[in-house]
C-alpha positions, 0 to 999 in steps of 0.5 A: 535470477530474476524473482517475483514479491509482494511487499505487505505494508503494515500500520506502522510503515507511514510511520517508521516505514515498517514492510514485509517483503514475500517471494511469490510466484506471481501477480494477483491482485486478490491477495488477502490480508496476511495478518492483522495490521496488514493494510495495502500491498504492492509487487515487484520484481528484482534480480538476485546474485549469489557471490561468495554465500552473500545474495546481492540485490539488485533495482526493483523494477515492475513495480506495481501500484500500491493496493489498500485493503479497505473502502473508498470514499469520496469527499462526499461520501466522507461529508455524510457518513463521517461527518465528524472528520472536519480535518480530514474533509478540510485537508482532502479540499486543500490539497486537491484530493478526490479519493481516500481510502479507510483502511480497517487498522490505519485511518485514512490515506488519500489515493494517488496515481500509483494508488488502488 
């Protein structure tokens, strides 16, 4: 049986790659914070066997780009309002990223491709 969920990463996942994963019924992307700590999400799909009282899992597959609660900011904007960042603003121009997002509990994390 093919199932739908959402996969919640909290403030510890970048660093002990801590996540929660919830069975939904469906994809939107107007999900609100479901605990304090929560700070993006994704969705998936995967097909789940049950043998023997044992459910065996299958590949993710549809997965979705990642989704932050939080604002976007430019280099630019990072250079005026948060002027202090010196290492932040310095790592953004050396590793070529445009884009970072301030997440209310976990810093700053720069948007790539599979990032919203």
């Amino acid at each position: 049986m093919k199932k739908h969920y959402i996969e919640i990463f909290d403030v510890d996942a970048h660093c002990i790659g801590k996540t929660y994963e919830i069975e939904s019924g469906k994809r939107n992307f107007n999900i609100v914070q479901p605990y304090m700590g929560a700070i993006a999400f994704r969705f998936f799909d995967q097909r789940e066997i049950k043998i023997l009282g044992i459910t065996i899992k299958g590949v993710r597959t549809n997965v979705s780009k990642i989704v932050y609660w939080g604002k976007i900011y430019t280099i630019d904007e990072i250079e005026k309002y948060f002027p202090n960042e010196k290492k932040l603003i310095y790592n953004m121009r050396k590793n070529g990223w445009k884009h970072m997002v301030k997440t209310p509990y976990c810093g700053w994390h720069p948007l790539r491709k599979n990032k919203i």
